[in-house]
DRENMARMAR-367277 format. One record per residue (C-alpha): residue number from 1; chain; x negated, y negated, z. Coordinates in nm, 2 decimals. Example, Ala and Ser with C-alpha at 12.3 -4.5 7.8 and 13.67 -1.06 7.14 Angstrom:
REM DRENMARMAR-367277
+-----+-----+--------+--------+--------+
| seq | mol |     px |     py |     pz |
+-----+-----+--------+--------+--------+
|   1 |   A |  -1.23 |   0.45 |   0.78 |
|   2 |   A |  -1.37 |   0.11 |   0.71 |
+-----+-----+--------+--------+--------+
END
This chain:
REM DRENMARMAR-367277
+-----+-----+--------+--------+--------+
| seq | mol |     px |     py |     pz |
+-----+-----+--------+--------+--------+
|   1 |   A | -12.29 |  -9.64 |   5.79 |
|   2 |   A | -12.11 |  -9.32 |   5.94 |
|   3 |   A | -12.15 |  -8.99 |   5.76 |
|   4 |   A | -11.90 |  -8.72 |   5.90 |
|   5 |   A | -12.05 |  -8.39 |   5.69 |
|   6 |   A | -12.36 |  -8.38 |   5.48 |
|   7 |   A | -12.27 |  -7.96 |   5.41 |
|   8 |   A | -12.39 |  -7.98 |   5.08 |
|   9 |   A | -12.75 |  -8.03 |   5.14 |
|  10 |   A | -12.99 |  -7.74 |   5.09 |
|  11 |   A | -13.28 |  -7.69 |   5.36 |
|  12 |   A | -13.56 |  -7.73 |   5.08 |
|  13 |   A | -13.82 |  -7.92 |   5.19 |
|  14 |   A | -13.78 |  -8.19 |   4.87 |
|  15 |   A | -13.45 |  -8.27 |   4.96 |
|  16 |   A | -13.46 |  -8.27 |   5.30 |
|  17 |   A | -13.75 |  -8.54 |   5.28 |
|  18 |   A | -13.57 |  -8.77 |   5.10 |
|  19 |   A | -13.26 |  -8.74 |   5.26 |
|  20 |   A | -13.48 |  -8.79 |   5.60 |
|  21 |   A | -13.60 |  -9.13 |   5.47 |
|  22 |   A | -13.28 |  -9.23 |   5.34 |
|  23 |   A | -13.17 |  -9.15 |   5.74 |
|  24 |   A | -13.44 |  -9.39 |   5.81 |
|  25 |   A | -13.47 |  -9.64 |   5.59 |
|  26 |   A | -13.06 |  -9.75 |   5.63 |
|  27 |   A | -13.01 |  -9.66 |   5.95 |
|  28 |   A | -12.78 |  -9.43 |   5.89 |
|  29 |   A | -12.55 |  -9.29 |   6.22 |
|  30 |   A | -12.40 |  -8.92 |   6.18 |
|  31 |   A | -12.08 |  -8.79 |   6.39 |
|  32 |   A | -12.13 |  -8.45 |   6.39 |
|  33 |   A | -11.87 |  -8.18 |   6.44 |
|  34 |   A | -11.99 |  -7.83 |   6.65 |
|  35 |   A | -11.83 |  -7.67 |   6.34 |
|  36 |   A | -12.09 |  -7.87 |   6.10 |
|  37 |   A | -12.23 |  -7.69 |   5.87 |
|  38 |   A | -12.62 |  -7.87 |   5.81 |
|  39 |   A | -12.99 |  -7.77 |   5.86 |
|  40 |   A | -13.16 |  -7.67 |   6.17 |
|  41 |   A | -13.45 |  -7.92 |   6.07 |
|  42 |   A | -13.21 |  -8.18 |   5.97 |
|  43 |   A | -13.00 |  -8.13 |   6.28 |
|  44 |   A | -13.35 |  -8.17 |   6.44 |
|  45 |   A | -13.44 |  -8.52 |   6.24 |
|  46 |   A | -13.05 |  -8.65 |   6.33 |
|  47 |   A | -13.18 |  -8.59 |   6.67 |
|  48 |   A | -13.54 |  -8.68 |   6.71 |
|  49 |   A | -13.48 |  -9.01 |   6.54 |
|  50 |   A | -13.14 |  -9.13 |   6.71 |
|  51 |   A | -12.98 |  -9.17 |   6.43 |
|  52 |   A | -12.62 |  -9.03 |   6.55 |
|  53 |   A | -12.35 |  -9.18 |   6.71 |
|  54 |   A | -12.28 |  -9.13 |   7.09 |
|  55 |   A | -11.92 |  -8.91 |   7.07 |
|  56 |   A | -11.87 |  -8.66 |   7.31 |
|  57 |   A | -11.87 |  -8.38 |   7.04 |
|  58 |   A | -12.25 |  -8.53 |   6.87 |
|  59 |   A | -12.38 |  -8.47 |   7.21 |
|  60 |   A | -12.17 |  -8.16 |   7.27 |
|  61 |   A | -12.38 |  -8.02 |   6.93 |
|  62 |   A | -12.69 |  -8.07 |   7.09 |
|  63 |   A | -12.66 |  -7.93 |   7.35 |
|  64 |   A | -12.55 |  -7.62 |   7.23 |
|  65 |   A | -12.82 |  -7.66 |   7.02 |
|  66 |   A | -13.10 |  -7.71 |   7.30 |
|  67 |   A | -12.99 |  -7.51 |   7.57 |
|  68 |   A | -12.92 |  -7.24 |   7.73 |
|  69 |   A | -12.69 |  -7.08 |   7.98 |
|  70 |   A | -12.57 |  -7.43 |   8.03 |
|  71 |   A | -12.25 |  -7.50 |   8.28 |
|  72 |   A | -11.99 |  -7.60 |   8.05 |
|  73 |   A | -11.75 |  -7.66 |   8.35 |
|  74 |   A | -12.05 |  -7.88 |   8.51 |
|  75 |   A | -12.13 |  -8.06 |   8.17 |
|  76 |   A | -11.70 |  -8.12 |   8.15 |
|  77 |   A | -11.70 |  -8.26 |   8.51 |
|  78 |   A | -12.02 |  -8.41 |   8.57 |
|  79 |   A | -12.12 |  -8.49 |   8.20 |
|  80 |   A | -12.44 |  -8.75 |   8.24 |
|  81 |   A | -12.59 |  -8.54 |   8.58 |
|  82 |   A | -12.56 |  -8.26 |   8.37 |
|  83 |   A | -12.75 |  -8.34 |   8.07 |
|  84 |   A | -13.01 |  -8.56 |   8.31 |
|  85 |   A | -13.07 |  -8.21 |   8.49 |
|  86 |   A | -13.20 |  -8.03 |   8.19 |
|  87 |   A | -13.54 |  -8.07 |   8.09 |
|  88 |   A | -13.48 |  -8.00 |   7.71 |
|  89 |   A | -13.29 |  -8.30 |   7.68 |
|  90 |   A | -13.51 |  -8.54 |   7.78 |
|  91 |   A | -13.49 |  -8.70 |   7.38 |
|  92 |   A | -13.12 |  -8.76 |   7.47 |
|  93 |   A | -13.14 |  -8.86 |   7.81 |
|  94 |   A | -13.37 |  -9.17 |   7.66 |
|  95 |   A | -13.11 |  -9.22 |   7.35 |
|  96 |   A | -12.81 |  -9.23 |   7.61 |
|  97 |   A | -12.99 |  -9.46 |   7.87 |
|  98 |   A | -13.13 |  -9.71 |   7.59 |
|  99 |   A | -12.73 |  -9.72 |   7.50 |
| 100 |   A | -12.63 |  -9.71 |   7.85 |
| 101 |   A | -12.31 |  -9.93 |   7.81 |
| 102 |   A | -12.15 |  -9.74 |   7.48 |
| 103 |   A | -12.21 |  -9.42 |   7.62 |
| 104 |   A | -12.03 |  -9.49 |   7.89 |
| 105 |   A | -11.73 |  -9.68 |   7.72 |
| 106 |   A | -11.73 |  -9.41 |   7.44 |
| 107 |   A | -11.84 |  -9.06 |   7.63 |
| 108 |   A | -11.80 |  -9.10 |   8.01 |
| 109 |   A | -11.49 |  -9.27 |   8.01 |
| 110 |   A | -11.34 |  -9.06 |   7.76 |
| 111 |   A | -11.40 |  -8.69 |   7.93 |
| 112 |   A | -11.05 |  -8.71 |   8.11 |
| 113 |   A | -11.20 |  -8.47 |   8.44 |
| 114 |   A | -11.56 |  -8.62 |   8.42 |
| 115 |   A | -11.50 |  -8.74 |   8.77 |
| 116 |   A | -11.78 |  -8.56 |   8.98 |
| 117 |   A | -12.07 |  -8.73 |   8.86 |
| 118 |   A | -12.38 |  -8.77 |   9.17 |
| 119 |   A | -12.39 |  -9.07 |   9.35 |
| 120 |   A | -12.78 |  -9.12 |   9.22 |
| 121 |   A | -12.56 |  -9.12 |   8.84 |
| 122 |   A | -12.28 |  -9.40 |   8.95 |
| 123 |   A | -12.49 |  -9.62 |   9.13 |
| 124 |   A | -12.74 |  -9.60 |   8.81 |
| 125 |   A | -12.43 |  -9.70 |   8.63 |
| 126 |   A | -12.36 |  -9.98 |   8.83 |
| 127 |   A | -12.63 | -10.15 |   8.86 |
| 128 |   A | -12.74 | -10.16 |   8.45 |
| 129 |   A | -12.68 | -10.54 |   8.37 |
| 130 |   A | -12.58 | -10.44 |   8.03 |
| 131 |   A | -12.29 | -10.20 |   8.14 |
| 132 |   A | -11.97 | -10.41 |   8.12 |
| 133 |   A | -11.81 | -10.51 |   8.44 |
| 134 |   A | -11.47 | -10.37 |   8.34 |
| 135 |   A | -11.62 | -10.03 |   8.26 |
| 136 |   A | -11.82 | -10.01 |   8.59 |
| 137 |   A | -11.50 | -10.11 |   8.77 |
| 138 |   A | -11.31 |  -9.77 |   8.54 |
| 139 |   A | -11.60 |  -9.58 |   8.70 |
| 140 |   A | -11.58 |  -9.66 |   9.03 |
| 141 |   A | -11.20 |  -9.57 |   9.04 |
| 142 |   A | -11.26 |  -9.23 |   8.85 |
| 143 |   A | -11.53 |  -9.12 |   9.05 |
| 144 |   A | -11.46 |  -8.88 |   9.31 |
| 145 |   A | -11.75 |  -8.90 |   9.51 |
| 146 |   A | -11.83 |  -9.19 |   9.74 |
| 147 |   A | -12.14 |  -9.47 |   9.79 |
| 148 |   A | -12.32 |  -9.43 |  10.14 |
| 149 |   A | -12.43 |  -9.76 |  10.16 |
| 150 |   A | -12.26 | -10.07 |  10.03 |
| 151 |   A | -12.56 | -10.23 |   9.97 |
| 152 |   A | -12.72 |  -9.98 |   9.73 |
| 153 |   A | -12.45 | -10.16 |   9.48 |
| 154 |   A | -12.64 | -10.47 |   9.38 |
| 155 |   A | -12.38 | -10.69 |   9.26 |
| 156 |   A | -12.13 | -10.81 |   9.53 |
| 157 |   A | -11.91 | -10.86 |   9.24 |
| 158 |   A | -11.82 | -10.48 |   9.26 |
| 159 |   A | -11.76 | -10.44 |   9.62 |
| 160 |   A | -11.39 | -10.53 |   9.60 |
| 161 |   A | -11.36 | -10.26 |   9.38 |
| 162 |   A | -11.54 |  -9.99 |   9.59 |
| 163 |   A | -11.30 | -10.09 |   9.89 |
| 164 |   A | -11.00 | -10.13 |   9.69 |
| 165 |   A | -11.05 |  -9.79 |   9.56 |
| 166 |   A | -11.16 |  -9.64 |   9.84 |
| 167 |   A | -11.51 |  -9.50 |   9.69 |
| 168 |   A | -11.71 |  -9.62 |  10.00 |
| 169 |   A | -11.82 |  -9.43 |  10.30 |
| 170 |   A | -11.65 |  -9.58 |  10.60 |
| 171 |   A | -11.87 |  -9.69 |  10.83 |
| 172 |   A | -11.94 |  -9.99 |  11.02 |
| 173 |   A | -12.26 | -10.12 |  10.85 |
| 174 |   A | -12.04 | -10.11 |  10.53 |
| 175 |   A | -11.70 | -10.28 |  10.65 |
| 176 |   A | -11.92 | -10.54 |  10.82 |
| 177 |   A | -12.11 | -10.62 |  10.49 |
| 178 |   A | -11.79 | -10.63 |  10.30 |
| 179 |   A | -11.64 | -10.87 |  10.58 |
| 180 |   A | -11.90 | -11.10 |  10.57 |
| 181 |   A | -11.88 | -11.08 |  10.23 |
| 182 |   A | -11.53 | -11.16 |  10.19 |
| 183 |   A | -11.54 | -11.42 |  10.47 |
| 184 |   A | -11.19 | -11.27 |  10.57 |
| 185 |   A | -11.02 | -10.97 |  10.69 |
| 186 |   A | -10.82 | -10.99 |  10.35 |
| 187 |   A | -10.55 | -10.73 |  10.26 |
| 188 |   A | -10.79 | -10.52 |  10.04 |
| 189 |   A | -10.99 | -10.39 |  10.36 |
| 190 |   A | -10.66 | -10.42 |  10.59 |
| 191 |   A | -10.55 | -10.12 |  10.33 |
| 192 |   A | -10.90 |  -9.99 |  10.33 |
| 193 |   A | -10.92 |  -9.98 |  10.73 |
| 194 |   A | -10.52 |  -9.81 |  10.78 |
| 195 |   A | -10.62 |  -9.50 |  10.55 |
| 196 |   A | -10.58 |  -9.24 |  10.83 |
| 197 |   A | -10.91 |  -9.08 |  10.69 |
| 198 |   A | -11.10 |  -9.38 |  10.74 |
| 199 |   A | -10.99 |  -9.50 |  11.07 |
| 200 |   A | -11.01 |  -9.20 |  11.24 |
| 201 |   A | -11.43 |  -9.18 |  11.11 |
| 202 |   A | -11.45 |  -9.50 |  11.20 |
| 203 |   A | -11.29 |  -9.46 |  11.61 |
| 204 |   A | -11.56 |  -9.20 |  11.63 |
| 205 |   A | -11.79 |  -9.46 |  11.69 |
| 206 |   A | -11.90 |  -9.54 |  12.08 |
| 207 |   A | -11.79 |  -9.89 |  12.16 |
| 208 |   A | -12.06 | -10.00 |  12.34 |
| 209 |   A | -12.26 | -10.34 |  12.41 |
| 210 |   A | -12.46 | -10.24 |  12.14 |
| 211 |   A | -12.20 | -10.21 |  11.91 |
| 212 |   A | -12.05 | -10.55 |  11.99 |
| 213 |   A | -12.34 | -10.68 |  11.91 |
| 214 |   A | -12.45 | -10.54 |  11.60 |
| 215 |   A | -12.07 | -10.58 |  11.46 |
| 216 |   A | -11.98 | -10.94 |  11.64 |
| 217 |   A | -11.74 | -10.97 |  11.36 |
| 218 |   A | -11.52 | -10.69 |  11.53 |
| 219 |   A | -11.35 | -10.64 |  11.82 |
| 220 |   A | -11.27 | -10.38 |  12.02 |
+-----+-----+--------+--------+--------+
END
């Protein structure tokens, strides 16, 4: 059940009771507005008890509700490192990790320049089993900041997507474990490898006997 606007009710502690149980009892989900007009205390039940949807202006409310002096150019950019910065929203933080894959597909995704989220935020992302696969692959190419290490990314699945998009540190350890996981020089890190960017982090490296040996897969 969704309720858009429950104006009407009066903060008296009678009706706000059984209102509060009703909540409860039918699991009813709110989509609140920042212009709604309710209760502080039953603002405060909607949000103590979960029982709201996951829309960027719900948790937009609460916020504004909870904090402070918070960034709003940081909270439009980097929307989930944000709110898991702030220790007064640690209620939310649990609601929007226990619902990991619909905030993403309903929140994330949907904030057109959320696309400087931290690398500890992404890889949490990617490696929640219950996240779709298609939506971590939308996050990956949105994402402006890159993984360090191609193996933090626990499904191989992914690393295609990493490479074809770019969103990996180039270095050798992470082409080697992508060519050995492709079992082929294949046209997804040819394109990854002629990036001028790229190549010219990667010809910093010291050929040396060492490096032939670490990276057998290469040659000079």
């Amino acid at each position: 059940t969704q309720i858009s606007d429950w104006s009407t009710i009066k903060d008296s502690p009678e009706i706000l009771e059984k209102v509060q149980s009703v909540i409860d009892e039918f699991g009813i989900k709110f989509d609140l507005a920042m212009n709604t007009k309710m209760s502080s205390s039953m603002v405060e039940h909607i949000y103590q008890n979960n029982a709201y949807k996951l829309t960027p202006q719900t948790i937009n409310t609460f916020i504004a509700n909870k904090c402070e002096n918070i960034d709003a150019e940081s909270l439009q950019k980097a929307h989930l490192s944000t709110i898991s910065s702030r220790s007064e929203l640690v209620r939310l933080q649990e609601y929007i990790d226990s619902q990991l894959n619909t905030y993403v597909e309903d929140v994330f995704l949907k904030l057109e320049i959320n696309t400087q989220e931290t690398v500890e935020i992404i890889l949490k992302i990617l490696n929640r089993e219950e996240v779709k696969e298609s939506l971590k692959i939308e996050v990956i190419a949105r994402q402006d900041n890159k993984i360090f290490d191609i193996h933090l990314v626990e499904s191989a699945d992914l690393w295609d997507a990493l490479v074809e998009h770019n969103k990996l540190l180039p270095t050798w350890d992470n082409v080697s474990a992508y060519y050995e996981h492709s079992e082929e020089l294949n046209a997804t890190l040819i394109a990854y490898l002629n990036i001028e960017a790229n190549a010219l982090e990667l010809s910093k490296v010291r050929v040396d006997k060492q490096y032939r040996e670490e990276y057998a897969n290469f040659k000079e």
